[in-house]
C-alpha positions in Angstrom: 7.7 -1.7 29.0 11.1 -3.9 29.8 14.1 -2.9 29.8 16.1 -1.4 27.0 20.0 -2.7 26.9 23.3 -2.2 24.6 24.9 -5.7 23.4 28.4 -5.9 23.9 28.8 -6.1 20.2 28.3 -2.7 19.7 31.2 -1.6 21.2 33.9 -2.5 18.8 31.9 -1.3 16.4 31.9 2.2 18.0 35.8 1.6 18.3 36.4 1.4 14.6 34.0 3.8 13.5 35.8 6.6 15.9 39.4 4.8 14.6 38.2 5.7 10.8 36.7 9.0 11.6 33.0 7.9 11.2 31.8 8.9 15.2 29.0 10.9 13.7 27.8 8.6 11.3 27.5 6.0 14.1 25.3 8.7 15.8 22.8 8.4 13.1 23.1 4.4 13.5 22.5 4.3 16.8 19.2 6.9 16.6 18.3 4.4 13.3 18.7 1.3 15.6 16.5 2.8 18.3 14.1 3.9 15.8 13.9 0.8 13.9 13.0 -1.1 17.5 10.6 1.6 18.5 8.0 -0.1 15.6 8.5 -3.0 16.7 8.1 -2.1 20.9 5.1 0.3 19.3 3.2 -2.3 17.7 3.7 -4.9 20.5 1.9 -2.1 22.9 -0.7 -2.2 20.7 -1.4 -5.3 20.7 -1.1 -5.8 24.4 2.3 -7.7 24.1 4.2 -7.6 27.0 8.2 -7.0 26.4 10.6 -8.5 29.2 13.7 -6.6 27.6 14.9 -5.3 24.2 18.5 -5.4 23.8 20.1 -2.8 20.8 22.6 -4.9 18.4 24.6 -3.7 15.2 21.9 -4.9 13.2 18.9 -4.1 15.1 17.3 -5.6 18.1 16.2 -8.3 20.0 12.8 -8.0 22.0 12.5 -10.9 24.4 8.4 -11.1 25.5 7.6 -11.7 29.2 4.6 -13.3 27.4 6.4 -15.7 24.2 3.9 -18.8 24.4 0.8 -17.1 24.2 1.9 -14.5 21.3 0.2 -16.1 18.2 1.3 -16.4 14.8 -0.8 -13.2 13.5 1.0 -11.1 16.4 4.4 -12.3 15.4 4.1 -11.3 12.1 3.1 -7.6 12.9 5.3 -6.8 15.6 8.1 -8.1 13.5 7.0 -6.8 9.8 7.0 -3.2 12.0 10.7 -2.7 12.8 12.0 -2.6 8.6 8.2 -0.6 8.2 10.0 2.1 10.8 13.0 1.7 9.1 11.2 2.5 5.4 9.3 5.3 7.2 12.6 7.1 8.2 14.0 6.2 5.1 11.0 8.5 3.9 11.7 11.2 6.2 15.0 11.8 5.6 13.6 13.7 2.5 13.2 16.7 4.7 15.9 16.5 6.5 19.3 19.0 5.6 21.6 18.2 2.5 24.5 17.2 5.1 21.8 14.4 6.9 19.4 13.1 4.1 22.6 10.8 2.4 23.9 9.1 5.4 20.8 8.9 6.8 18.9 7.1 3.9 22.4 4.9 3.3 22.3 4.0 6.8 18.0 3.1 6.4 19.0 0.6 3.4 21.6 -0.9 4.9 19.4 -1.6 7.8 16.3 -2.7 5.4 18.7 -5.1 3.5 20.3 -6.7 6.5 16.8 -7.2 8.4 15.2 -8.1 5.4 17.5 -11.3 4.8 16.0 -14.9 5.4 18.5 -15.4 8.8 17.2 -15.5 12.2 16.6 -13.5 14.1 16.5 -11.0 11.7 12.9 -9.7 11.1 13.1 -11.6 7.6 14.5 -14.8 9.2 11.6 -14.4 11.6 9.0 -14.1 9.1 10.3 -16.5 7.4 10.0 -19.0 10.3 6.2 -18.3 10.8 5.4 -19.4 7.1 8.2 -22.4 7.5 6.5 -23.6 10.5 3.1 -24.2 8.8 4.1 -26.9 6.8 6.4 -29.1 9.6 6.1 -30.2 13.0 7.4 -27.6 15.7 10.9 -29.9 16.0 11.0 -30.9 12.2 10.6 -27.2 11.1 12.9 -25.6 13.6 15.6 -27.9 12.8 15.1 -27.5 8.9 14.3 -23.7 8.8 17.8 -23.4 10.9 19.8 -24.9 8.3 18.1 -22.6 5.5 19.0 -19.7 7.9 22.3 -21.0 8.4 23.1 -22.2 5.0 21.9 -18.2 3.9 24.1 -16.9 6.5 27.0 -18.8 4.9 26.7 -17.8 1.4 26.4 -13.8 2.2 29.3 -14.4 4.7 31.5 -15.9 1.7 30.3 -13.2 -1.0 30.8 -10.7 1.4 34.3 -11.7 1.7 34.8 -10.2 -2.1 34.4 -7.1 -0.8 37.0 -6.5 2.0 37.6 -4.1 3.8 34.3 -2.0 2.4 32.2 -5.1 4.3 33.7 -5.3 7.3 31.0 -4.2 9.2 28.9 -6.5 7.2 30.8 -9.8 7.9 30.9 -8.6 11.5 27.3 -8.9 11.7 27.1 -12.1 10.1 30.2 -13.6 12.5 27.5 -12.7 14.9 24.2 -14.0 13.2 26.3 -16.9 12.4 26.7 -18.0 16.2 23.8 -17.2 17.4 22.4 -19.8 14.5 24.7 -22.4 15.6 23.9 -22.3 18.9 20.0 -22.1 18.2 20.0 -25.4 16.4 22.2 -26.9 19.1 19.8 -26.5 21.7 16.6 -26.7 19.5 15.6 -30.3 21.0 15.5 -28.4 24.8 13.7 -25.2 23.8 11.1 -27.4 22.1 10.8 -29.6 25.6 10.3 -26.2 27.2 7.9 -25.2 25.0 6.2 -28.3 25.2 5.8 -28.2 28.8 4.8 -24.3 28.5 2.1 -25.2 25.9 0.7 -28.0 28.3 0.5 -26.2 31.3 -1.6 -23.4 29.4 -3.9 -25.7 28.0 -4.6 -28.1 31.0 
């Protein structure tokens, strides 16, 4: 197993939930976050997918594989169909947990499912998404279009969002965030598809 970090990002988000009196719920967030990444590190074990590192952000997680090139399409879509599973299995749990957990608990759990459900990378839907995008293209052709889809779906919840200030705060945080890491994706799409070229080459030579 790699090793598991905190992003930056979460930090002002631990500010203003301790400035508005919410500490505790960002307790639950944080166990939510870790549980949500534990499907997805779980099901990469049993596949025999090696992790390099998994980094904890606001919205999730992001597992980088010491093994990327030789992960296939099938393996991609389970390790990252398992993290929103985990999420609708604590969701489930929380059932039996006390009256003063259950609520935020399960508000926490579909917050989670909605934002890693949406078609943005690298949000588990985003990444889904790309493995059914990337049947119909070339590698370059549908990195390049399935970018702008994400980015274009990244835009629009960012401006709806904005309708409900200050409630989505957190929200359009996140998407600030998914946002640049979008842009700077498609900038450097043409290199990581050299790399992976070379990569791909090697492995098959």
């Amino acid at each position: 197993m790699g090793k598991l970090k905190l992003h930056p990002t979460l930090l002002p988000l631990i500010v203003w939930l301790i400035l508005t009196g919410q500490f505790s719920n960002y307790a639950l967030l944080f166990i939510s976050l870790c549980w949500h990444e534990l499907g997805h590190l779980f099901v990469a074990y049993v596949l025999g997918v090696k992790v390099k590192s998994c980094t904890i952000m606001p919205y999730g997680g992001e597992i980088v594989y010491a093994t990327k090139w030789q992960i296939t399409k099938s393996q991609q879509f389970k390790i990252a169909i398992a993290g929103p599973l985990a999420t609708l299995l604590l969701f489930s749990a929380a059932f039996f947990f006390p009256e003063n957990l259950n609520g935020p608990l399960q508000t926490i759990q579909k917050i989670l499912l909605l934002i890693n459900l949406l078609p943005i990378w690298p949000l588990d839907g985003g990444r889904i998404l790309e493995l059914v995008w990337s049947e119909k293209k070339s590698l370059l052709a549908s990195r390049t279009s399935f970018l702008i889809v994400s980015m274009s779906c990244c835009l629009a919840c960012l401006i709806l969002s904005i309708w409900y200030l200050p409630r989505s705060i957190y929200f359009i945080i996140i998407l600030l965030l998914l946002l640049i890491q979008n842009i700077k994706a498609f900038r450097y799409r043409k290199y990581e598809q050299a790399f992976e070229n070379v990569v791909l080459n090697r492995l098959t030579s």
